[in-house]
N, C-alpha and C positions, 0 to 999 in steps of 0.2 A: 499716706502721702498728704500732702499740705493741699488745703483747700485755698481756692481762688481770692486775690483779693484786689481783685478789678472791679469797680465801680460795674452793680449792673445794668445794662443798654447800651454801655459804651465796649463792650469788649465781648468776640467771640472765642469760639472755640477751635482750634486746630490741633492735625496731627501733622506733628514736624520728623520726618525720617530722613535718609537718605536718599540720592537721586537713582541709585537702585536697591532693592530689600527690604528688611527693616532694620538691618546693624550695617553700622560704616565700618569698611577695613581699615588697616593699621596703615599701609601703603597704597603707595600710586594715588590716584586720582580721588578716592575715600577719603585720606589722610585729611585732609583739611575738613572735613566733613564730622569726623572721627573726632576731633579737636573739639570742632562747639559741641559736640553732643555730648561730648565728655563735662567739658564746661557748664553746660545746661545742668547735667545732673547734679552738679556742683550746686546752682541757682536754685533748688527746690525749695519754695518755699519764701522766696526773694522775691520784692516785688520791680523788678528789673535786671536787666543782662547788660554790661559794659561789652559793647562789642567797635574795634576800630578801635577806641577812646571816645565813644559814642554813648550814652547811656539810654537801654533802650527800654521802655515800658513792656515787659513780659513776664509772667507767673506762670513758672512750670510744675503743674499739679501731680502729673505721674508720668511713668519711665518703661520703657521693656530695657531693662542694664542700661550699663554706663555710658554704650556705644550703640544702644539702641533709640528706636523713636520714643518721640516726647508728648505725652500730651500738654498745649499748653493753652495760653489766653494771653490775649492783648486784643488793643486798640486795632483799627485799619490802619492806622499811617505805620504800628509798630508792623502792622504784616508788609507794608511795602517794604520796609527797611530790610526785615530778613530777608526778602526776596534780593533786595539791590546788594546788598552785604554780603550773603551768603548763597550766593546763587547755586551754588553746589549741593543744595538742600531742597527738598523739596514742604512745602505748607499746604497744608492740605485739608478743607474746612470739615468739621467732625458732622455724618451721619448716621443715619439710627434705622434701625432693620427691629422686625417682629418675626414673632413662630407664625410658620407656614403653617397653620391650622385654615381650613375650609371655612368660611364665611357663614355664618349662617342671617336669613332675612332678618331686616330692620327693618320697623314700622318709620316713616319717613314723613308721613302728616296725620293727624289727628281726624276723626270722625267727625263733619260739622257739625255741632249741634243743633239740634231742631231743624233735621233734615227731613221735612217728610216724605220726600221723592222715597227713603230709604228706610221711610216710617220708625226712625229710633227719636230717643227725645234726651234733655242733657242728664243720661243716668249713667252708673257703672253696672256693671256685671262684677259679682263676684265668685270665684269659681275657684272648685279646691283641687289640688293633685295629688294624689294617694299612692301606695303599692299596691300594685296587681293583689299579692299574694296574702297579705294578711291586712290590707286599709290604713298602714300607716300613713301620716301627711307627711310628703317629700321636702324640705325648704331647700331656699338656693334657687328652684328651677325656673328658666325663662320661658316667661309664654306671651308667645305674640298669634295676635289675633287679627286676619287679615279679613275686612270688606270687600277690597280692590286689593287684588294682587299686585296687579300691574299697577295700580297709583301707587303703591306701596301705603294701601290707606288703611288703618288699624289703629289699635293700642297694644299696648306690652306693658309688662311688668314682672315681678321678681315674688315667687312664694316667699311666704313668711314660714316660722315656726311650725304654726297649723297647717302649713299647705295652703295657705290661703290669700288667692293675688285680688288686684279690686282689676277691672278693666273700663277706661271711658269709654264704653263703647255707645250708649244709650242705651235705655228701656228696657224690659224684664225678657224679651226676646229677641235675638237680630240672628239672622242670614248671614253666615262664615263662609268664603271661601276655604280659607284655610284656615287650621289652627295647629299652631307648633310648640311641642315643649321641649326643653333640653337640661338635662338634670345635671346636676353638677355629682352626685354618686352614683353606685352602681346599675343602674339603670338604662335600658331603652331610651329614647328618645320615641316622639310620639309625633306622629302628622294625621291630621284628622281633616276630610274635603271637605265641603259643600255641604253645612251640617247648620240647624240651628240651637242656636246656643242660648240658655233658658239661664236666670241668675241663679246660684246653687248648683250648679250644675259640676261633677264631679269627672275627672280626669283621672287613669287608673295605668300607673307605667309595668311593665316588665321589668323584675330585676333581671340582673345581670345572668347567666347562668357558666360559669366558670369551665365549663366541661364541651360551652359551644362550639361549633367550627366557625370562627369568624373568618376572616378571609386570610389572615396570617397562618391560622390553624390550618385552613384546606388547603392551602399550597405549599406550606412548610411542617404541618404535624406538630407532636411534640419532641422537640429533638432530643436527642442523650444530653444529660448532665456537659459531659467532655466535650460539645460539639463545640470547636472555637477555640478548645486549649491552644495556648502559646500566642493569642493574639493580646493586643491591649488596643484598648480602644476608648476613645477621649468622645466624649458629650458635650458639644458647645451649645448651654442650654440656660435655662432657667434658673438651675440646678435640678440635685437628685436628693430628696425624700429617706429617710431611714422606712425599708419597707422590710416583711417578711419574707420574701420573694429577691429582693436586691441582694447583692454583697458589692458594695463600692472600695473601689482598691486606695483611693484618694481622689485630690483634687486643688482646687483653686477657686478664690472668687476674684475676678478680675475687674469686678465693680470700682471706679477709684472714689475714694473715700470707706470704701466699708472694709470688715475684715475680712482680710486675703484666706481665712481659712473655715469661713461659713459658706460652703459653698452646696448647700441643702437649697430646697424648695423654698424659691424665694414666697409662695404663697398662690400662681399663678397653675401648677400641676404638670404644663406641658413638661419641661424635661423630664419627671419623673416618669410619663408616658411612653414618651422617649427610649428612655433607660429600659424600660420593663421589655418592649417592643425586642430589644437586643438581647438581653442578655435576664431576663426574670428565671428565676430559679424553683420557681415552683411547681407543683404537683396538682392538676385537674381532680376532682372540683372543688379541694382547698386552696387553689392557687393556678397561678398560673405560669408556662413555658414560653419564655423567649426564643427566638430563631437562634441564637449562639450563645445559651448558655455559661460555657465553658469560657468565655474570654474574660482577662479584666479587664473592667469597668472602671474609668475615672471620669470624675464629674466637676465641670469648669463652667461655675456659674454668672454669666456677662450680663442680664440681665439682674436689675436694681430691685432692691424687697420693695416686691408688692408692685415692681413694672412692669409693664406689657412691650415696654421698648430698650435695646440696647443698643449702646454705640458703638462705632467702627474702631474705637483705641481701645474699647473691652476687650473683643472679639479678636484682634487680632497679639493682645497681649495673651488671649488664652492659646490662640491657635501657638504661638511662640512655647506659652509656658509648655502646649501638650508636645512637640516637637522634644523639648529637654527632657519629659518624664515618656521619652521613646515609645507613642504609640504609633500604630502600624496604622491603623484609620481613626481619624477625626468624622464624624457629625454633625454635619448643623441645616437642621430643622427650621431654618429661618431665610427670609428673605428680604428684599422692597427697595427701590429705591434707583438713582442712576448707577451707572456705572462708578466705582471709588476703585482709584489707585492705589487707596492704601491695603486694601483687603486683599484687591489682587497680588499686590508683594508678600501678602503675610501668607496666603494660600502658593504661590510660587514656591516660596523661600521651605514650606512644608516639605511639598513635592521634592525639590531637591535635596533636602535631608532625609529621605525616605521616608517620609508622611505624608498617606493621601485622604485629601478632604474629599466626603460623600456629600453633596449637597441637595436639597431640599429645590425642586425645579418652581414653585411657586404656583398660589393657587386664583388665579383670575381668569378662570374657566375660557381655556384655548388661548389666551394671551400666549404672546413671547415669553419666552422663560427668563425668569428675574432674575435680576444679581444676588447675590455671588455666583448662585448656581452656573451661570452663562460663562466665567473663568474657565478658559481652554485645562489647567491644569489639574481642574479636578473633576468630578462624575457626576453629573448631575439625573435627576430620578423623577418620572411623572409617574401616577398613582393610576394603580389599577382597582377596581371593583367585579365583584362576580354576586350574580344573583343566585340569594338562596343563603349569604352568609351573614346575612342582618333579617328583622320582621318585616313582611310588607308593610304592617302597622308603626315603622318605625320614619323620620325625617329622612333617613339614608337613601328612600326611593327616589330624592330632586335629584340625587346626586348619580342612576343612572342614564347613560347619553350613548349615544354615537360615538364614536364606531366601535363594533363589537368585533370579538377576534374569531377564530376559525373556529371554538366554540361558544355557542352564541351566548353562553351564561356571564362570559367573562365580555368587560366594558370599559373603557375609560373613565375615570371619573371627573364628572360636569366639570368639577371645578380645577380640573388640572391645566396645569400652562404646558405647551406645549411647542415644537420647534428642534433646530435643524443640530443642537448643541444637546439635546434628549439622549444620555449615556445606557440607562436601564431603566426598568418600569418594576414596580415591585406592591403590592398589597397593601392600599390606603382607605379603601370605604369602612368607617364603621369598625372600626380596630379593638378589639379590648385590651388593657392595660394595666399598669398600676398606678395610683395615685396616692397622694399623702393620706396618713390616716392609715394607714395600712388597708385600704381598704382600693376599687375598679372603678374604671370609667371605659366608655368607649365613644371615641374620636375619629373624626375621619380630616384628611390632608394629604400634602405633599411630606408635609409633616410626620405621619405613619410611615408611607410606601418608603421614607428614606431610609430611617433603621431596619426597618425589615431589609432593604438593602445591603445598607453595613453589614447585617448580622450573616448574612449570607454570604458576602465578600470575604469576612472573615474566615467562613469557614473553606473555602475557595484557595487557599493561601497554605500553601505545602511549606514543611520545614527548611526545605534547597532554598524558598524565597526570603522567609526569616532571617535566616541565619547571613542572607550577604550584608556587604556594609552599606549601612545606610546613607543612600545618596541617589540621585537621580536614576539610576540605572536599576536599582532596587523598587523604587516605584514606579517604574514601567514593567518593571517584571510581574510587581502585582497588579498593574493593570491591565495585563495580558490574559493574569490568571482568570482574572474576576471577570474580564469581558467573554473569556474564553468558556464562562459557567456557567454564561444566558443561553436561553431556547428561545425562539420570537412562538408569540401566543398570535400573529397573524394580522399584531395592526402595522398599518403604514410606517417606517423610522422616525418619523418626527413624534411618533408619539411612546414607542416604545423602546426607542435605539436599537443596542444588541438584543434586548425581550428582557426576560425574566430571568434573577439567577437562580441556577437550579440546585439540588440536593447533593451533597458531598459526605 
């Protein structure tokens, strides 16, 4: 699609659709509606619309079809004009959502120096991180190093090569509240309390162990191959990774500007996590099992190579494209932000063509549950944790909280949102998965518990509900099923809705 060529400061960005959905009808009250958007897609590319006999300053960048919404750019005064002109349209300013992955601490001020209260002086520490198992040095991993918890007062930094981070912390010894590491490969994550920390001092992670019960593993096992046949099921992610463990049936990248058919690991790893969570095809303890196996896998990458953020006309141009390549559940691991119209159309207009979105309930620990997730039409998922399925030696322990269920091992996890639109709860502390490189990671979110959801859903879904025609009536018949599959594990509804879905 054609890139913008609006003066930058002076023009934003909108999502222009119709006053209901995301495509105008041919008749009735659409019609006219139906016309400029048709017109617009004409405009791609142009740096203005004749509209009236008016000529109006607009560049429309990218499309969902001829009679779908538009992303475009102009000026304010050109957005009052659409509005006065074509009141029958709706302009809609473009926002931007991230993966619901679990927060982990920031260091938030620096250690003063020449603190003697705290007897450090202005030095570093430098300290290496290795594997458990043989001493290799880990790179990649972030290690922050907490004084004051509570002031959030520390330093952090990033291994090198060697394993080897510098820390401003001062002096050849200081006094750690805490100290956390989070590895970017197969690995543990690491929380170490109230410890002094000497310069040289040597950090030693757990690999991964493929064969463990993580919390997906004790509540769902290793399923059959078959578990999930006949479903298809759409990834609104990052994208998805060429892994050993994957088979992806297609997909989309709905980034505008890039190509529509790289729609692989933008570089970021979560949808490939994602993906693995659903449907991974491997064999413990070369590999790893997904909860649903058996379904296709397509993967719609809305997120930008190498971003951490995607916008509302990506997202709901994939939700669109996955509707047309007929999957039975969508995914999306993301959240943030206010309420947006356009996403609740694009998430509606699913639903009504028998596609239901699983959403990601968002992780600001007991907050209200974020958008999109909070969309009456689709299902939204808080994260469960059970102890005993991560090391005590690992970061996952911040993340056990109140309230516990009828058995006490099983927990909410800290940082789930929670609330009165909470559809199902499903297995997010501490997750292992797959990541690019053909190689694991384990993550913990809203982010996790949601696939492990899907994967479930899916399997929840008899061929009677398949086979009808897709249309609103079809996607309450699978939400009946899917609701119908949970067991409550004994917390409150806000936090678990219908519970857990269970084994089919």
């Amino acid at each position: 699609m054609a890139k913008s060529t609006a003066k930058a400061g002076k023009a934003e960005q909108y999502v222009l659709l119709p006053a209901r959905g995301l495509r105008a009808k041919a008749r009735g009250a659409g019609a006219g509606a139906r016309e400029f958007l048709v017109s617009a897609e004409d405009a791609i590319g142009a740096s203005g619309m004749r509209i009236d006999g008016r000529q109006v300053p607009i560049t429309v960048i990218d499309s969902i079809g001829a009679d779908g919404a538009k992303l475009v750019e102009m000026p304010p005064e050109s957005a009052l004009a659409i509005r006065s002109l074509r009141p029958g349209l709706r302009l809609v300013p473009l926002t931007w959502y991230t993966p619901a992955v679990a927060p982990i601490p920031q260091v938030e001020q620096g250690v003063p120096q020449g603190d003697r209260k705290r007897g450090v002086a202005a030095d570093s520490i430098t300290l290496r991180v290795t594997s458990r198992t043989d001493k290799a040095p880990i790179a990649g991993a972030i290690v922050l190093a907490f004084v004051d918890v509570e002031a959030r007062m520390g330093a952090q930094g990033v291994t090198d090569a060697s394993g080897h981070v510098q820390l401003a912390l001062g002096g050849g010894s200081v006094k750690l509240e805490r100290l956390y590491v989070y590895p970017l490969g197969p690995y543990w994550t690491l929380l170490r309390k109230n410890l002094e920390l000497r310069n040289g001092a040597e950090m030693r992670l757990t690999p991964l162990n493929l064969a463990y019960k993580d919390g997906v593993r004790h509540f769902y096992g290793n399923a059959p191959v078959t578990a999930g046949e006949g479903v298809t099921v759409g990834v609104i992610d990052t994208g998805v990774a060429d892994h050993s463990d994957l088979v992806i049936a297609g997909g989309a990248n709905t980034v505008p500007g890039e190509d529509p058919n790289a729609f692989g690991d933008n570089g970021q790893h979560h949808g490939t996590h994602v993906a693995g969570i659903i449907a991974a095809r491997g064999t413990p303890p070369t590999g790893i099992r997904g909860v649903a196996p058996g379904v296709a896998l397509r993967a719609y990458r809305v997120f930008g190579q190498g971003s951490g953020s995607a916008s509302s006309f990506a997202i709901i141009k994939a939700i669109d494209q996955a509707v047309a390549d007929k999957c039975d559940l969508v995914n999306m691991s993301l959240g943030g932000g206010m309420f947006d119209q356009v996403l609740k159309a694009a998430v509606d207009d699913a639903r009504d063509a028998g596609s239901l979105c699983i959403i990601a309930a968002g992780n600001d620990s007991r907050s209200p549950v974020s958008f999109p997730a909070v969309i009456d039409s689709a299902l939204a998922v808080s994260a469960l944790g059970r102890k005993g399925t991560f090391p005590t030696s690992s970061a996952e322990m911040d993340n056990v909280a109140a309230p516990y269920g009828t058995d006490r091992k099983n927990f909410v996890g800290e940082f789930s949102n929670v609330g009165p639109e909470i559809d199902l709860i499903g297995p997010g502390v501490g997750i292992i998965s797959t990541v690019p490189e053909n190689t694991y990671a384990e993550i913990s979110g809203t982010s996790m518990a949601c696939p492990a959801v899907t994967g479930m859903a899916a399997r929840a879904l008899d061929p009677s509900v398949l086979k009808m025609k897709r249309d609103a009536a079809r996607s309450e018949a699978m939400v009946k099923a899917i609701l119908a599959s949970a067991r409550s594990l004994g917390f409150d509804p806000p936090f678990e809705g219908h519970g857990l879905p269970n084994r089919k």
